[in-house]
C-alpha positions in Angstrom: 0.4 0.0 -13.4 0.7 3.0 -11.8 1.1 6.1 -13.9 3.0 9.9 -13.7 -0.6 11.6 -14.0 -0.7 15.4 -15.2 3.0 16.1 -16.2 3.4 18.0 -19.4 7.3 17.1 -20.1 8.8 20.2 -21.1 12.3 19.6 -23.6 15.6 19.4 -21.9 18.5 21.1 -23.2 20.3 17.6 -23.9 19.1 14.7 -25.8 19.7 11.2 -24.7 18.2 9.7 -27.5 18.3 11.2 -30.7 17.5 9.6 -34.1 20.0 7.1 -35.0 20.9 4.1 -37.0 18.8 0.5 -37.2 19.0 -3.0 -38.9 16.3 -5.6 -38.8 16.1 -9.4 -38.2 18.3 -10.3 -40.9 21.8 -8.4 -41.3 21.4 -4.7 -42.7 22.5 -3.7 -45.8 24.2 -1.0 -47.0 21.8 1.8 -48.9 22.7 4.6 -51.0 23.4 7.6 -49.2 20.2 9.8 -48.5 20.7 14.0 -50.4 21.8 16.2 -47.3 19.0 17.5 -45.4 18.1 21.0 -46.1 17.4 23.5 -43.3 14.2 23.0 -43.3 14.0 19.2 -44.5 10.3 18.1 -44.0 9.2 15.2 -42.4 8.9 11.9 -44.1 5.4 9.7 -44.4 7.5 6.5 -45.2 6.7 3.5 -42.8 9.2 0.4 -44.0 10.7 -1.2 -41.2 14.3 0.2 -41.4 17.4 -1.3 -40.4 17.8 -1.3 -36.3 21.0 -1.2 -34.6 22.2 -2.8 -32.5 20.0 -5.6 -34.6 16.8 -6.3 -32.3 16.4 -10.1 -31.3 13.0 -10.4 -33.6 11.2 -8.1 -35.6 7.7 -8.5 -37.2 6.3 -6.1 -39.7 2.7 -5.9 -39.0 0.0 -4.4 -41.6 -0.4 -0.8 -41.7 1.1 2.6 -40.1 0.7 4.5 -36.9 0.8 8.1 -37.4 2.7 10.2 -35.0 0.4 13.5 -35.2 0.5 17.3 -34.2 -0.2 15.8 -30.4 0.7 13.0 -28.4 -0.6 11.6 -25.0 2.1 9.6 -23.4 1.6 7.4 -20.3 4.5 5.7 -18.0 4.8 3.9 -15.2 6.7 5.0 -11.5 9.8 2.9 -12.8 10.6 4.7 -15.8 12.7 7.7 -15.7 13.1 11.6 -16.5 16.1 10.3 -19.1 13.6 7.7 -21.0 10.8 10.3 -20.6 12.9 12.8 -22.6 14.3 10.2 -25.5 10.9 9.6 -26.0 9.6 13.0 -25.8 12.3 14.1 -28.5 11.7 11.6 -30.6 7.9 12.3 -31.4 9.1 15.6 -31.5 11.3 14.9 -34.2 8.6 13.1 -35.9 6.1 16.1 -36.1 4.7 16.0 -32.2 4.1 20.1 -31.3 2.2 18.7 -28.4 3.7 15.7 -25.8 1.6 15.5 -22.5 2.8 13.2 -20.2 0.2 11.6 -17.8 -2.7 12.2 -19.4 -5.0 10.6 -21.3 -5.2 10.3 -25.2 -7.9 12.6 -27.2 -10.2 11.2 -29.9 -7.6 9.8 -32.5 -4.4 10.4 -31.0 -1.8 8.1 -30.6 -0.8 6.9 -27.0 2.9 5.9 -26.0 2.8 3.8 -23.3 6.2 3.1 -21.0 6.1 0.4 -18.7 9.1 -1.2 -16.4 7.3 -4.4 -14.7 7.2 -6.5 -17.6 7.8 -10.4 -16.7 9.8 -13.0 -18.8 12.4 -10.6 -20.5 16.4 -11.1 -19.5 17.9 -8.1 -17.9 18.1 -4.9 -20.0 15.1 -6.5 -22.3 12.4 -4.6 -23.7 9.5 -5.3 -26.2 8.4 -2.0 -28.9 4.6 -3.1 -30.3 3.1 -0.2 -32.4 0.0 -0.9 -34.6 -3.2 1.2 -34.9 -6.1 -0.2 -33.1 -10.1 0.1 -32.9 -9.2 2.8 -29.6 -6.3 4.9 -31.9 -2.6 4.4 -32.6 -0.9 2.7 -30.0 3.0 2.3 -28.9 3.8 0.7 -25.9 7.6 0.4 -24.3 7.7 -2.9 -22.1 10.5 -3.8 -20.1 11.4 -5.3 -17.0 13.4 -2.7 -15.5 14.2 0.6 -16.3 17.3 0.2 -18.4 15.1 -1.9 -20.9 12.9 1.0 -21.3 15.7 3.7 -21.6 16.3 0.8 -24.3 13.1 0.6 -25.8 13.2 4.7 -26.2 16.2 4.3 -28.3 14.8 2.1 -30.8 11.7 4.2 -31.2 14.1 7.2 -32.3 15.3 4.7 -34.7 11.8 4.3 -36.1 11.5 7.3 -36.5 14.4 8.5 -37.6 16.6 5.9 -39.3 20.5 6.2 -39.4 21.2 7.8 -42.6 18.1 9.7 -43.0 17.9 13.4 -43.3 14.8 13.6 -41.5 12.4 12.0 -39.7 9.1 10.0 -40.5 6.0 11.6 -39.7 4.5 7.3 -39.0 5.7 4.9 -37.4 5.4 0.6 -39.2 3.5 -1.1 -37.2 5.6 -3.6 -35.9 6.2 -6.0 -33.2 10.2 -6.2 -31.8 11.6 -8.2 -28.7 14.8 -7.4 -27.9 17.7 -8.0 -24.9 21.5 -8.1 -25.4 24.1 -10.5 -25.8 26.2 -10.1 -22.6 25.6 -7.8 -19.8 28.8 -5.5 -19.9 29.4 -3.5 -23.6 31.3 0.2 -23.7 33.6 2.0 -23.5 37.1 2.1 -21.5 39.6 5.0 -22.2 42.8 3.7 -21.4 44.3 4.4 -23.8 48.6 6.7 -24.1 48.9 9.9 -25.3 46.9 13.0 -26.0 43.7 12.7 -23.7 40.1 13.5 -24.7 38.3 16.4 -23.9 35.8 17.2 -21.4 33.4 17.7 -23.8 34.5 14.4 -25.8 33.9 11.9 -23.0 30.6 13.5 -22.5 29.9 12.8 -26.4 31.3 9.0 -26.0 28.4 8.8 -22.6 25.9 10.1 -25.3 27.2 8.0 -27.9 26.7 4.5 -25.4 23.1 5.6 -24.4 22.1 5.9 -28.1 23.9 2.3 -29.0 22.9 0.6 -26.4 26.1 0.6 -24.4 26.2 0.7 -21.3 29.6 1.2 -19.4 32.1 3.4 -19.7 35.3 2.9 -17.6 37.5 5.9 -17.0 41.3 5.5 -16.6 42.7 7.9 -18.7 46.7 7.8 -18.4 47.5 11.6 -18.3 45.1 11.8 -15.4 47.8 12.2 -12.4 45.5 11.7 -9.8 44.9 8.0 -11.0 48.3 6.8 -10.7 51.6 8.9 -10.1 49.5 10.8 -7.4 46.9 8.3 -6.9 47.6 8.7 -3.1 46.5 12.4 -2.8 42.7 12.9 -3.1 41.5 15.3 -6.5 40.9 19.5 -5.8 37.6 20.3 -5.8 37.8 22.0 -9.3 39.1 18.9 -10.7 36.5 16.6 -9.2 33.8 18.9 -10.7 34.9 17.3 -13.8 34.1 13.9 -12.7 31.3 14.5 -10.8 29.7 16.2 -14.2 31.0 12.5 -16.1 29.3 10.4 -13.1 25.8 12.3 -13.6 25.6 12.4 -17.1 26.6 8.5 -17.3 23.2 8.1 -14.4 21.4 10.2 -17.2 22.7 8.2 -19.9 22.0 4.3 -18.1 25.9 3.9 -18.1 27.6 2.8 -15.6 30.6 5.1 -14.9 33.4 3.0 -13.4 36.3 4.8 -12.1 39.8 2.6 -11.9 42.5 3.8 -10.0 46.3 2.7 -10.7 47.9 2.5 -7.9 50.8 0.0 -9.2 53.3 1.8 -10.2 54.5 2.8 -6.6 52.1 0.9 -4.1 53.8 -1.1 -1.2 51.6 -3.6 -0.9 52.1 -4.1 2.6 52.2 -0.9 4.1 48.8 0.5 6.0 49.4 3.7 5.2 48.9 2.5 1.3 46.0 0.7 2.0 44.4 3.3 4.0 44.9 6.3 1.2 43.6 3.8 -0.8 40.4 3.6 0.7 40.1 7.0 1.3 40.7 8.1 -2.1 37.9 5.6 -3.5 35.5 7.6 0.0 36.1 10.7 -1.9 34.9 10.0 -5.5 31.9 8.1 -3.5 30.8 11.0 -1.0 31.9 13.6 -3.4 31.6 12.5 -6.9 28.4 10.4 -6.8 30.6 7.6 -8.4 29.5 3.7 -7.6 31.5 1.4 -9.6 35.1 0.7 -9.1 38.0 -0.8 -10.5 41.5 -1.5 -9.1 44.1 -1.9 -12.8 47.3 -3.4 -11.8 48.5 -3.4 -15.5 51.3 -2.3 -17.2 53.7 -2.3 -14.3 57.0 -3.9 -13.2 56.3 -6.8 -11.9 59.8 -8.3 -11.0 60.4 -6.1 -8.3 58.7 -4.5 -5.2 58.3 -0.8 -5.0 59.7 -1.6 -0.9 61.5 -3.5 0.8 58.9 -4.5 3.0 56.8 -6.6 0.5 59.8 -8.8 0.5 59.6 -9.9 4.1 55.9 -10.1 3.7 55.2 -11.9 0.6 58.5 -13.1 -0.7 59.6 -12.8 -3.8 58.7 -14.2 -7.5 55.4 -13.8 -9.8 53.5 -15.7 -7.1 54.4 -13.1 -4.4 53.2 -10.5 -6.3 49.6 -11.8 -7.3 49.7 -12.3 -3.5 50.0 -8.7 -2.4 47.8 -7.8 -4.9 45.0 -9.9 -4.5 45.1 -9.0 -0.7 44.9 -5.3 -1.4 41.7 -5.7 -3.8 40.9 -7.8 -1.2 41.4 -5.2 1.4 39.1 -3.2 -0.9 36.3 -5.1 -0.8 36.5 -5.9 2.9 37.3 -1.8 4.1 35.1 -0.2 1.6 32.8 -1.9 -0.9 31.1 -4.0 1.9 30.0 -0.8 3.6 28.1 -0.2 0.1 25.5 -2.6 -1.0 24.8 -0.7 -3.8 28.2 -0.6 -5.3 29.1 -2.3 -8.4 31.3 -5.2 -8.2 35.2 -4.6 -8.2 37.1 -4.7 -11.7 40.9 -5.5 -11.8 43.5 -5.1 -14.5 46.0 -8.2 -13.5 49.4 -7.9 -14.2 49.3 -10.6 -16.9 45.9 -9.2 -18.2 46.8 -12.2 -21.8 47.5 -15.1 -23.0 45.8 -18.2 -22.4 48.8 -20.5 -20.4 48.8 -21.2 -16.8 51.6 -19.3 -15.0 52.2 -19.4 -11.8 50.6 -15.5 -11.2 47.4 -16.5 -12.6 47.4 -19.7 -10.5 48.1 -17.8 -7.7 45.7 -14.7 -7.9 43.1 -17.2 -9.2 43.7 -18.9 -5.7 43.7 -16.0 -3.2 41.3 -13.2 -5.0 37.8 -12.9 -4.0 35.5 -14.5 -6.6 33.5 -11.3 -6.5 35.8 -9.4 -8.0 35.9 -9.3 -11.7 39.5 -9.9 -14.0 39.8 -7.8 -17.2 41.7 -9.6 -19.9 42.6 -8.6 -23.6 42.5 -12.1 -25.1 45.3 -14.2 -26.4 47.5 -10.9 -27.0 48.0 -7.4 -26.0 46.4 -6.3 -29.4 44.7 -10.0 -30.4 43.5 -10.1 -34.1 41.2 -12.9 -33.4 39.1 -13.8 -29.8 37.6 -16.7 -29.7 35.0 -18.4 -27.2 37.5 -21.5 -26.6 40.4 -18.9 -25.3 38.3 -17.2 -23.4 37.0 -19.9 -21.1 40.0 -21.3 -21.0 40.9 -17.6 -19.7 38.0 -17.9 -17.0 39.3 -21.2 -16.0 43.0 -20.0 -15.7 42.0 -17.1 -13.8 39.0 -18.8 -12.0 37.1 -15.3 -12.4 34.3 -13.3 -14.3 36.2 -12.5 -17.6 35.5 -9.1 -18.8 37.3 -8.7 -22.3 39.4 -5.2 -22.7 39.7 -5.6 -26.4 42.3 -3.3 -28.0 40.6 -1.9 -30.8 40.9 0.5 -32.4 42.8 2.2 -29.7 45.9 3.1 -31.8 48.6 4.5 -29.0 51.0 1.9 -30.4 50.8 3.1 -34.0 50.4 6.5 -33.6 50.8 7.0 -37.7 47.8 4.9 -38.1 44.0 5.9 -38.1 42.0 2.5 -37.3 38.6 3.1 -39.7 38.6 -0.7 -40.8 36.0 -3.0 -39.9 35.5 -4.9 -36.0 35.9 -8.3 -36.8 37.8 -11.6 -35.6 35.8 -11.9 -32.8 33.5 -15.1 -32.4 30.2 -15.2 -32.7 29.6 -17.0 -29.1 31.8 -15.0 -27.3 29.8 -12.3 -25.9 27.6 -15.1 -24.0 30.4 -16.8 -22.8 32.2 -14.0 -20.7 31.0 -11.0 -18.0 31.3 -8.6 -20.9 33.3 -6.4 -23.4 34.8 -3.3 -23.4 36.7 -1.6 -26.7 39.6 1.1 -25.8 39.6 3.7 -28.3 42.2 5.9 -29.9 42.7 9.7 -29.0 40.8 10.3 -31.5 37.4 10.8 -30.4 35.1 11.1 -33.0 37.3 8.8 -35.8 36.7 6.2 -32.9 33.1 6.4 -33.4 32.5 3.5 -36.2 34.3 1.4 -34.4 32.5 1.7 -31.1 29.1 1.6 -33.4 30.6 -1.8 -34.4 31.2 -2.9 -31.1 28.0 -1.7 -29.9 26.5 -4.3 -32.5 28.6 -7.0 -32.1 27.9 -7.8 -28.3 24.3 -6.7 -28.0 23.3 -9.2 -30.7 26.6 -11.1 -32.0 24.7 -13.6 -34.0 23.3 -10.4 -36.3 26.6 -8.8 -36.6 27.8 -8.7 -40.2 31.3 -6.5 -40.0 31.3 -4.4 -43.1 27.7 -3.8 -42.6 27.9 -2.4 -39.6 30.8 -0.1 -40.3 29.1 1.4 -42.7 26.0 1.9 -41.0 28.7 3.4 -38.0 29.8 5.8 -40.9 25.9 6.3 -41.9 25.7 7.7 -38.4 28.7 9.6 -38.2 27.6 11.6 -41.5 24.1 12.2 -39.6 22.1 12.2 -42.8 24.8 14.1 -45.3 25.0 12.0 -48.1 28.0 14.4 -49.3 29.6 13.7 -45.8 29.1 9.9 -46.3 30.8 9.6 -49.4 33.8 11.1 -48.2 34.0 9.6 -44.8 33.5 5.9 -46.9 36.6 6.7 -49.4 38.8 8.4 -46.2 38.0 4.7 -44.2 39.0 2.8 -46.8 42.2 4.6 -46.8 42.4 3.8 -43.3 41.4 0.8 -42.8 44.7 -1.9 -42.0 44.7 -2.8 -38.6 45.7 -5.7 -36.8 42.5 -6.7 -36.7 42.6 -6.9 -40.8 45.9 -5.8 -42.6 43.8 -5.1 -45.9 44.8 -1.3 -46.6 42.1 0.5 -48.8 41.0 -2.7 -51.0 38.2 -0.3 -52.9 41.1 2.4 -54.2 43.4 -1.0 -55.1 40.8 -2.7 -57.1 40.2 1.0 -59.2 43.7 1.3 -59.3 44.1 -2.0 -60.5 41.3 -1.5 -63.2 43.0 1.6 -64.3 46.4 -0.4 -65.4 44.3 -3.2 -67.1 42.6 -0.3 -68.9 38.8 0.1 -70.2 36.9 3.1 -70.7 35.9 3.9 -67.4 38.6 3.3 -65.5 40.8 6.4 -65.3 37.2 8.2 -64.9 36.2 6.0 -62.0 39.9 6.3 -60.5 40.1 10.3 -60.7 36.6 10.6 -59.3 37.6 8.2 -56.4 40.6 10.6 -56.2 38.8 14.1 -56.3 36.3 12.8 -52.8 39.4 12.1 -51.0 41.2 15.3 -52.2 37.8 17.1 -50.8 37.8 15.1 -47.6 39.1 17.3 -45.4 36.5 19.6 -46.0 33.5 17.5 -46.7 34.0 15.1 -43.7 32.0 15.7 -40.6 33.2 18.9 -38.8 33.8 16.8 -35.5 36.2 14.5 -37.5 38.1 17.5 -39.5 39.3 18.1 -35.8 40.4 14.8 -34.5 41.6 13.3 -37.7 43.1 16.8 -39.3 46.7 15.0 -40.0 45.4 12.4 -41.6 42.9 14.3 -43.8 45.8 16.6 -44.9 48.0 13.5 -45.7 45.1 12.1 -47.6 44.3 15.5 -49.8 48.2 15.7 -50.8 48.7 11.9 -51.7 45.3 12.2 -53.3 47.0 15.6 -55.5 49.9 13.2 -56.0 48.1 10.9 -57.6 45.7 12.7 -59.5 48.8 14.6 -60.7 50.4 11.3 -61.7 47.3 10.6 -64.0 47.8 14.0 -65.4 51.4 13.2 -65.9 50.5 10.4 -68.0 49.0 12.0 -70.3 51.1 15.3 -70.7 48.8 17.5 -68.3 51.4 17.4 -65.5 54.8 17.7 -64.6 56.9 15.0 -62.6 58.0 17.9 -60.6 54.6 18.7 -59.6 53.8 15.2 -58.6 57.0 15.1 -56.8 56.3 18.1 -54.8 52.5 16.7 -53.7 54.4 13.3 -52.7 56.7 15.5 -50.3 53.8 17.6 -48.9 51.9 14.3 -48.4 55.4 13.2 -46.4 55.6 16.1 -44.3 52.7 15.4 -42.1 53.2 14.2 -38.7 52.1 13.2 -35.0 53.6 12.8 -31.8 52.7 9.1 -30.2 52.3 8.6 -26.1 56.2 9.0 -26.2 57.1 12.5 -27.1 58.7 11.1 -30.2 57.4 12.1 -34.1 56.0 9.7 -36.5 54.7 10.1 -40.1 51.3 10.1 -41.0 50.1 7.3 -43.0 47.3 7.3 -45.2 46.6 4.0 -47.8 50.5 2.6 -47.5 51.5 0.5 -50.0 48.2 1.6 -52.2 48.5 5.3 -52.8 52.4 6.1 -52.5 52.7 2.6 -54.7 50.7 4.0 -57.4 52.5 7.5 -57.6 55.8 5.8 -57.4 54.9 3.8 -59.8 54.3 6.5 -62.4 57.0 8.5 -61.3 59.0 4.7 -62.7 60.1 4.3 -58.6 
């Protein structure tokens, strides 16, 4: 093994790989939640095995500790990376290090990390994590076979020693033995979603996000972005192709692969060279001047019973045939006038025009026919939105379309109900599925940081599927999001369960109903379990994590009002209210609002048919 001899790794501004959740061989449970961390909040000498997420493949507690120490001596190979280098490095910071030297050689006592990318007999992305003192010192050593297994491998160790939930870090690792390689070889991100676009600054959260899950793709096709599809012709300004340019590095940094898709469908003429040619040039301009090296060509949500020219008539002919046709001989074109010309380029993605269902149709026939088998079909499942994917639809998907199935799965992207927050629980989805397709991506809604559970779930569920426990994992997602404030956690767990319906799971908040439902039966602790339930969500909006007071603010004032509503209601009950002030907290609660992806205004809702039941209820309808 060769190693990166006298380098002193120095830290970068931007961390890769900080501390974040775990779960263990068996599904993780949920804990209580942790005091919030003080300023100065000390490092920790516990050594259990904590929960690992995504949950590694095997995990064996050995006997004893390995202390981190005031110094470090950390070793890697010529494979392994400046990005793995610096998890690592920040990570035994966090766990007391003053002193990382990279290169060098370990002093009397002092534990030695070793990284290594040339391991034999792991899958792709695979890694092993062995820590255990031994008669030479503490030891770690990363081992993988490439280096996004190490980049992997320096995750996990974060998650030693700092475990989602915890206020602080551990000054010891457990000694411990962990092999480890996901599920499918595609998981992330794709932001396709209508509406109100992220920020700069919140896709480069979503590319640190993946690199701490374990995702790794992030697919970029916002809708508001002109340059992708009404002027997908002209090539981007330099200014604006900064901004890409900054999302393609950081993705490098980050072991994600940044694919940029490009919707041309909406006024291509299929047979026109002109077409073609911008095409191509457009896709030679994000290469040569954005770094970018993975492509996809979306041919979704468009009109597919007519031509956008004349032309394509004569050429192709006319019918659903015709038009998977043209299309498959542009991606075609693609491949052949671009792609080929870069060996290192990712394979092509497509969006068909029938991207679900599970019936043959004479498109699918046809672009299954005359589309290279290189190229790679997205599909959502059985629906647009599909409440339940299962391994059965989606080889019979493969087969229909005769391609690589990578699943788009539409959740919890929420442009199509706009009134709606989507905090419930990823489930549905069959435990084989990830091994039986190319991959899976989740869209997510506009709001960036409320989408964060989710994509923890889905980051889970396809790097070890067989692990994933649903409810577990949103709550460890939730664990995360509150980054060690127990005061945060308890808010953000009563505002999801008023959020939580989806298609996915209609339940709406199941843990207020069941207090609710305990306060009409009476007892003695009901109305005081009920109010206290009450008082966190009335709080919420202030107790939450700052990023989500942004992104979620509607729904956070909706919940404080219905929240006053009801607590008012109890009041009201028992003479310590007026119906006119629980009448006016309904009506505030009613006045919030958002715009959807069409300009028109919807009403916020926050635990429908739980919360507005109950004041209605008192109120006698």
């Amino acid at each position: 093994m060769g190693f990166v001899l006298g380098l002193v790794v120095v830290l970068l501004t931007r961390s890769c790989g900080g501390g974040g959740p775990v779960s263990s061989e068996s599904a993780p449970t949920s804990t209580p939640a942790p005091a919030p961390p003080s300023a100065s909040a000390s490092v920790k000498s516990d050594t259990g095995v904590p929960a690992l997420w995504p949950a590694p493949r095997s995990v064996r507690r050995e006997s004893g500790s390995v202390p981190i120490g005031r110094s470090v001596a950390v070793r890697a190979d010529a494979g392994t990376d400046a990005s793995t280098l610096d998890a690592v490095t920040r990570a035994l910071r966090a766990g007391g290090a003053r002193e990382v030297r990279v290169g060098d050689a370990p002093r009397r006592g002092e534990l030695l990390v070793t990284v290594g990318t040339t391991a034999t007999g792991l899958p792709p992305e695979g890694y092993t994590l062995t820590a255990a003192t031994t008669s030479a010192g503490p030891r770690v050593t990363l081992s993988s076979s490439g280096a996004d297994g190490a980049f992997h491998a320096a995750q996990t160790l974060a998650q030693l020693i700092r475990p989602v939930g915890s206020p602080s870090p551990r000054a010891a690792l457990p000694a411990v033995s962990i092999r480890d390689w996901p599920a499918t070889a595609t998981r992330g991100i794709v932001e396709g979603f209508y509406g109100t676009p992220w920020t700069q600054r919140e896709r480069l959260g979503r590319l640190d996000f993946a690199a701490r899950w374990k995702l790794n793709t992030y697919v970029y096709t916002p809708k508001d972005d002109p340059y992708l599809r009404d002027r997908w012709r002209d090539e981007y300004p330099t200014d604006t192709l900064t901004g890409i340019r900054t999302l393609a590095a950081r993705a490098a940094a980050d072991h994600v692969t940044f694919v940029y898709a490009l919707s041309p469908g909406k006024s291509i003429c299929y047979s026109s060279a002109g077409d073609r040619a911008a095409l191509v040039t457009k896709l030679r301009q994000l290469w040569d001047e954005a770094g970018v090296r993975a492509f996809a060509i979306p041919l979704d949500d468009i009109e597919i019973d007519r031509w956008n020219c004349a032309r394509d008539a004569t050429v192709y002919g006319t019918g659903r045939a015709a038009v998977a046709r043209a299309q498959a001989a542009l991606l075609n074109g693609v491949r052949r006038d671009f792609l080929s010309a870069h060996p290192d380029a990712a394979p092509l993605i497509t969006v068909p025009t029938e991207y679900d269902g599970s019936r043959a149709s004479a498109y699918k026939t046809t672009l299954a026919a005359d589309l290279d088998k290189d190229v790679t079909v997205m599909w959502t499942g059985p629906l647009v939105v599909s409440p339940a994917l299962s391994t059965a639809q989606a080889r019979e998907a493969a087969r229909l379309y005769d391609h690589r199935i990578l699943v788009w799965d539409n959740y919890p992207v929420n442009d199509y109900t706009a009134p709606n927050l989507l905090l419930g629980p990823y489930t549905g989805r069959d435990t084989t599925l990830p091994g039986a397709v190319a991959g899976l991506l989740a869209n997510p809604m506009n709001q960036a940081a409320a989408s964060d559970p989710a994509l923890f779930s889905t980051a889970a569920y396809t790097w070890n599927p067989t692990a994933y426990r649903p409810a577990q994992a949103l709550d460890a997602g939730l664990s995360a999001l509150a980054d060690g404030d127990g005061t945060a956690l308890t808010a953000l767990r009563a505002f999801a369960d008023v959020n939580r319906a989806s298609r996915l799971d209609p339940t709406e908040a199941p843990e207020l109903a069941a207090l609710i439902t305990a306060y009409w039966k009476g007892g003695a602790t009901a109305e005081d379990a009920l109010r206290t339930r009450l008082t966190i969500l009335a709080n919420a909006r202030t107790t939450v994590p700052s990023a989500l007071r942004t992104s979620a603010s509607p729904w956070l004032s909706a919940t404080h009002d219905w929240a006053e509503a009801a607590l008012s209601a109890l009041d009201l009950r028992t003479g310590r209210s007026t119906r006119a002030e629980v009448e006016s907290h309904r009506t505030a609660a009613r006045s919030h609002t958002v715009l959807d992806w069409q300009g028109r205004t919807r009403t916020v809702e926050v635990g429908a048919g739980v919360l507005d039941t109950f004041v209605a209820r008192v109120l006698g309808g």
